[in-house]
C-alpha positions as a LaTeX table, in Angstrom:
\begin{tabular}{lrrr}
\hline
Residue & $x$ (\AA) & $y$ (\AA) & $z$ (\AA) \\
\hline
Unk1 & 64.82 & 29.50 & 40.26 \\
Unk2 & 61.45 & 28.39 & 41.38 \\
Unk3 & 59.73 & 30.49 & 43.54 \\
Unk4 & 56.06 & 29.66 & 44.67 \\
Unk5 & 53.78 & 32.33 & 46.99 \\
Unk6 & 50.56 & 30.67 & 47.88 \\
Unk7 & 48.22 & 33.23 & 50.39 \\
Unk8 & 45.45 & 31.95 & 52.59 \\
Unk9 & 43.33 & 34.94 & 53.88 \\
Unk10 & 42.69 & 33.78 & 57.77 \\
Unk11 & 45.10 & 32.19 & 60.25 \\
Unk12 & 42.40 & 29.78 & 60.33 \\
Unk13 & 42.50 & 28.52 & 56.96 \\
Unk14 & 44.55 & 25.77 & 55.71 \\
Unk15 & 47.62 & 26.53 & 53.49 \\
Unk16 & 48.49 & 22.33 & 53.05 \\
Unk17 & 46.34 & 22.07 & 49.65 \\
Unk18 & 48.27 & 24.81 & 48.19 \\
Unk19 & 51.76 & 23.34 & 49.54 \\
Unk20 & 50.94 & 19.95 & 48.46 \\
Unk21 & 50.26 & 21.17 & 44.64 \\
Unk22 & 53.73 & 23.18 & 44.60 \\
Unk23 & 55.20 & 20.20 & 45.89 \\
Unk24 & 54.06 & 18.05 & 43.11 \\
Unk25 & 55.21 & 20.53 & 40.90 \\
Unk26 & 58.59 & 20.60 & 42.18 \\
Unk27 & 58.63 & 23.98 & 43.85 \\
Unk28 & 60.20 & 23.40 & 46.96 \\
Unk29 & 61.02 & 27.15 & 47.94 \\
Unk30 & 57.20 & 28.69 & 49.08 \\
Unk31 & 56.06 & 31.76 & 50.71 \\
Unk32 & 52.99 & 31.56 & 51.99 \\
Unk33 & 50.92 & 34.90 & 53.28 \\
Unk34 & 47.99 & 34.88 & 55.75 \\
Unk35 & 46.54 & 37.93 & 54.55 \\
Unk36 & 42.88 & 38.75 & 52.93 \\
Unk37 & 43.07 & 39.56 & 49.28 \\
Unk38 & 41.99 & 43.51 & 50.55 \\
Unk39 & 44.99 & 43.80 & 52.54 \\
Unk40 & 48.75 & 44.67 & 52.20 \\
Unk41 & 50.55 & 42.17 & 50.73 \\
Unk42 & 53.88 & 42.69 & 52.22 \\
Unk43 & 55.43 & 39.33 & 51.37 \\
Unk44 & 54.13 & 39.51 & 47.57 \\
Unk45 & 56.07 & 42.74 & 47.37 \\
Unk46 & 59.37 & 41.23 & 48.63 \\
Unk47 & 59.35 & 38.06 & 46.43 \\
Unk48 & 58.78 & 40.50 & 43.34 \\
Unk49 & 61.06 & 42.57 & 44.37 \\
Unk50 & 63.59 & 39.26 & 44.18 \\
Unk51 & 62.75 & 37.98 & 40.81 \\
Unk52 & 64.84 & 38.60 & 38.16 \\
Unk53 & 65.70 & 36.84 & 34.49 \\
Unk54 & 65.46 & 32.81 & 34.89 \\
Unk55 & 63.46 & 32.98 & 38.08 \\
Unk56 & 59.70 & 31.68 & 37.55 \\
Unk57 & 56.71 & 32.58 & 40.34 \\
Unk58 & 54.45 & 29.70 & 40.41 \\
Unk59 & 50.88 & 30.43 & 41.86 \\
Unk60 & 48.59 & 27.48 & 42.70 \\
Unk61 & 45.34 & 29.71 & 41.43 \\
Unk62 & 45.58 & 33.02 & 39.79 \\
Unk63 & 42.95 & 34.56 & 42.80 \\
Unk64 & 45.93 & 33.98 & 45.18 \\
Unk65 & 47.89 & 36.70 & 43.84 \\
Unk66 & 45.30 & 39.36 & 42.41 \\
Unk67 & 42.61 & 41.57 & 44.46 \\
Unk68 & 41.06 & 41.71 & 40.36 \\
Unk69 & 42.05 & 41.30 & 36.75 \\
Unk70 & 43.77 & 44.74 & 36.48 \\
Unk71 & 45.80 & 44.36 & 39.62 \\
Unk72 & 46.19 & 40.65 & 38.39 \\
Unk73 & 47.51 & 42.52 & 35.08 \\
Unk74 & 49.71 & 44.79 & 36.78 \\
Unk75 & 51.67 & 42.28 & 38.71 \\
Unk76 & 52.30 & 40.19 & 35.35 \\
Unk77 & 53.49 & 43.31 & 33.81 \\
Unk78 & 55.96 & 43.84 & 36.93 \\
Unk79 & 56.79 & 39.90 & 36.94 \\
Unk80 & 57.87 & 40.50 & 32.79 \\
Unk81 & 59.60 & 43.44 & 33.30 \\
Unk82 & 61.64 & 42.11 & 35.76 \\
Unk83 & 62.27 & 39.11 & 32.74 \\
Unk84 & 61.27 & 36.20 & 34.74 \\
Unk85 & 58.19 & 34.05 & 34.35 \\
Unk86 & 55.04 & 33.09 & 35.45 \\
Unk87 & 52.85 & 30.09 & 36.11 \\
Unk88 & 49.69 & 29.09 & 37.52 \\
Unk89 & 49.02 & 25.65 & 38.27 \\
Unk90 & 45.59 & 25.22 & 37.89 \\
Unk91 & 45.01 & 27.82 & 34.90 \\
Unk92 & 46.52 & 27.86 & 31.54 \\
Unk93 & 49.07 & 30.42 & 32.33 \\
Unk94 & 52.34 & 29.78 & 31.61 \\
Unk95 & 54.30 & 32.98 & 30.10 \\
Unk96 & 56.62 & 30.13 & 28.98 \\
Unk97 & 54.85 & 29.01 & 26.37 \\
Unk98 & 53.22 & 30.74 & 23.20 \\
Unk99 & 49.66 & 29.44 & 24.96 \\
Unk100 & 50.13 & 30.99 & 27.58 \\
Unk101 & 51.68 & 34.11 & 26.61 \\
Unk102 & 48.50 & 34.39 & 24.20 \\
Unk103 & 46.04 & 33.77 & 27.34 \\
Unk104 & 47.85 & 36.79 & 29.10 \\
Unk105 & 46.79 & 38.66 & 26.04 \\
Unk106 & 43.27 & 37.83 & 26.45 \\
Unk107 & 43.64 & 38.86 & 30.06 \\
Unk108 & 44.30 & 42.12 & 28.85 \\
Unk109 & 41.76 & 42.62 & 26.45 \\
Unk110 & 39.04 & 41.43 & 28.93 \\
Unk111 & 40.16 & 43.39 & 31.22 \\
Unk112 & 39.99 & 46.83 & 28.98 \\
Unk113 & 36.78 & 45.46 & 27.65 \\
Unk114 & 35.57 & 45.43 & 31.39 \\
Unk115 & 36.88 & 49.07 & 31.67 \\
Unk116 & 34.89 & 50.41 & 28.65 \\
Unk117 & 31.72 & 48.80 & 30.36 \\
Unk118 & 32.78 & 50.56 & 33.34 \\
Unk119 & 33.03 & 54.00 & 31.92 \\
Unk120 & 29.76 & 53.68 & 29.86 \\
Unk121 & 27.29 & 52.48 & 33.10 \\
Unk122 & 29.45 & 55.56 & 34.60 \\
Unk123 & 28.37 & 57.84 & 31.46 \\
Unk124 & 24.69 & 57.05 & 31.55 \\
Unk125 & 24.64 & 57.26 & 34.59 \\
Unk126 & 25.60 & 60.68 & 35.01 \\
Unk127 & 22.93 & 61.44 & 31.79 \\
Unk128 & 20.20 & 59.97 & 33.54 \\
Unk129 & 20.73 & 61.73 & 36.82 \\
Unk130 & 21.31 & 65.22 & 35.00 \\
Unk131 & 17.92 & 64.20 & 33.29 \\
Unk132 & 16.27 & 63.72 & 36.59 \\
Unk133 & 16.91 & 67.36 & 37.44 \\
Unk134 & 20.07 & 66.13 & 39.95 \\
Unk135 & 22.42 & 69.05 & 40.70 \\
Unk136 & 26.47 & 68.46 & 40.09 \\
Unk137 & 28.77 & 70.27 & 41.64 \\
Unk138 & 29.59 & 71.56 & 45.75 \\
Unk139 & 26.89 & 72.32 & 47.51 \\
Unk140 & 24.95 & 75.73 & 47.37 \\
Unk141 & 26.19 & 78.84 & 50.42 \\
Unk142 & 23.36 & 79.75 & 52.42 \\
Unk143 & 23.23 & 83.30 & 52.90 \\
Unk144 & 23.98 & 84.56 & 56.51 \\
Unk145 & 20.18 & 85.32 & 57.32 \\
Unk146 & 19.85 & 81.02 & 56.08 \\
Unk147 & 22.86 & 80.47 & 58.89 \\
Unk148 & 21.03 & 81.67 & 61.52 \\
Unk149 & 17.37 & 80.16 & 60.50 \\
Unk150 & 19.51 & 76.61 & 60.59 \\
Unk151 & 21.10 & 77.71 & 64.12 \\
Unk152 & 17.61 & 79.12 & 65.45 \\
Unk153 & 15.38 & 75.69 & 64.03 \\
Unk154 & 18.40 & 73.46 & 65.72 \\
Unk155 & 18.53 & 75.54 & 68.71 \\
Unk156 & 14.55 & 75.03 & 68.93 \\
Unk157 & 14.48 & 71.47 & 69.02 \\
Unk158 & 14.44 & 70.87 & 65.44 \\
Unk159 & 17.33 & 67.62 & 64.30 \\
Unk160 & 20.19 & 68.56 & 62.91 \\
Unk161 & 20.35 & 65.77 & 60.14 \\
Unk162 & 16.51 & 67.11 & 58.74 \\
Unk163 & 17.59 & 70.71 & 58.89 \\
Unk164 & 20.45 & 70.17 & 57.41 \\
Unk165 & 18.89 & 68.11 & 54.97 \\
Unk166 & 15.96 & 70.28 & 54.52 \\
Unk167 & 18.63 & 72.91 & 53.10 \\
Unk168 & 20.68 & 70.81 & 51.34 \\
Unk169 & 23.93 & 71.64 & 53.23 \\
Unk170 & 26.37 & 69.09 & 54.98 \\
Unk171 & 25.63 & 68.09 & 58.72 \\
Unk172 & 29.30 & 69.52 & 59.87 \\
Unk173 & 28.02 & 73.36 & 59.00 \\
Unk174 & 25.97 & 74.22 & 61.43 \\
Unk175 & 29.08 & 74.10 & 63.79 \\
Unk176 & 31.16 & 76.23 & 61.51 \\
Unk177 & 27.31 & 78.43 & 61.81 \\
Unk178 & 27.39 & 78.83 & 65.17 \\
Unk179 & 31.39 & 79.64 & 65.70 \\
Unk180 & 31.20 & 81.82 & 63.03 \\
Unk181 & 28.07 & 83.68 & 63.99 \\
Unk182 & 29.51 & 83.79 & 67.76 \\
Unk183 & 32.66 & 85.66 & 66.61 \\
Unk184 & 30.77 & 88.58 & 65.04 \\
Unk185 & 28.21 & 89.10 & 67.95 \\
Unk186 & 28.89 & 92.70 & 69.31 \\
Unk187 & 31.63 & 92.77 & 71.96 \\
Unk188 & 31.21 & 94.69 & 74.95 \\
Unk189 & 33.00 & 98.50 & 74.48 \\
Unk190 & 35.22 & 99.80 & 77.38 \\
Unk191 & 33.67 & 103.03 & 77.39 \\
Unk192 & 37.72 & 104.12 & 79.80 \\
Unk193 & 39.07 & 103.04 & 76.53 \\
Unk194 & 37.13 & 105.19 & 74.28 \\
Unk195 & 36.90 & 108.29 & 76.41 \\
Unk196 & 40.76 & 107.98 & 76.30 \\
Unk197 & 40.45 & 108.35 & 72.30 \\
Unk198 & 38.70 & 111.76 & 72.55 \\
Unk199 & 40.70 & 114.83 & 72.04 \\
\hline
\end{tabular}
């Protein structure tokens, strides 16, 4: 069976180019999803949940069904799996034919060559930063006479985002500072109570 899903990514936009080039095509049975590329996808996951051997998902462009070339990857591996096949009308992908099932290999190898460039920008990245003196790792604890300088500069006037910056700690901790430092303040003793304790 045919089966075309063709995705537009505003109510606004027009989905009649994308119907017109299934129709010519002789897809007659087309979902069509108004959602960005960023979102859910809900209808996409139905119709592959459908497919199965003999059925063939026709696309109009390959950008209508992938957010990038691995999820683009991942769906065709889902779409084989399921044994049915793939088209796209306006690319030279058609997992019906040797061509095409040789550009879905190219996909692949593009898209772990991408990955590869990926993790070594990552790499020297991390190299150069660690060469700039840049500390890894969780912040550093301040010690509990560095709590209170942070509560006492705060208290005095001083903004929270340069203190806090100043001593390289996140701008949530002076709260956990102050309820922490207001729980071990001296409470008040009930001097009934402790004459009570005496022998």
């Amino acid at each position: 069976m045919l089966l075309g899903y063709g995705r537009v990514s505003t109510n606004k936009q027009d989905a009649a180019l994308q119907e017109d080039a299934f129709r010519r095509a002789g897809v007659h049975q087309v979902i069509t999803e108004k959602w960005s590329s960023v979102g859910q996808r809900p209808e996409l996951m139905r119709l592959l949940a459908r497919l199965g051997p003999g059925d063939e998902l026709v696309v109009w462009k390959l950008d209508r069904m992938g957010r990038s070339l691995q999820d683009l990857l991942a769906i065709l591996d889902r779409i084989q799996a399921t044994g049915a096949a793939f088209r796209s009308l306006t690319e030279p992908i058609d997992t019906r034919t040797h061509a095409g099932r040789l550009m879905f290999s190219i996909l692949g190898a593009v898209a772990e060559f991408e990955r590869s460039i990926i993790r070594e920008r990552s790499t020297a990245g991390i190299h150069a930063a660690i060469a700039r003196g840049v500390k890894w790792g969780p912040r550093r604890k301040l010690s509990h006479h560095e709590e209170l300088e942070v509560l006492h500069l705060i208290e005095s006037g001083w903004p929270a985002s340069v203190v806090c910056d100043a001593y390289g700690i996140a701008r949530t901790l002076p709260y956990v500072y102050r309820v922490r430092h207001s729980r071990h303040k001296a409470r008040p003793i009930d001097s009934d109570k402790t004459a009570r304790r005496k022998p």
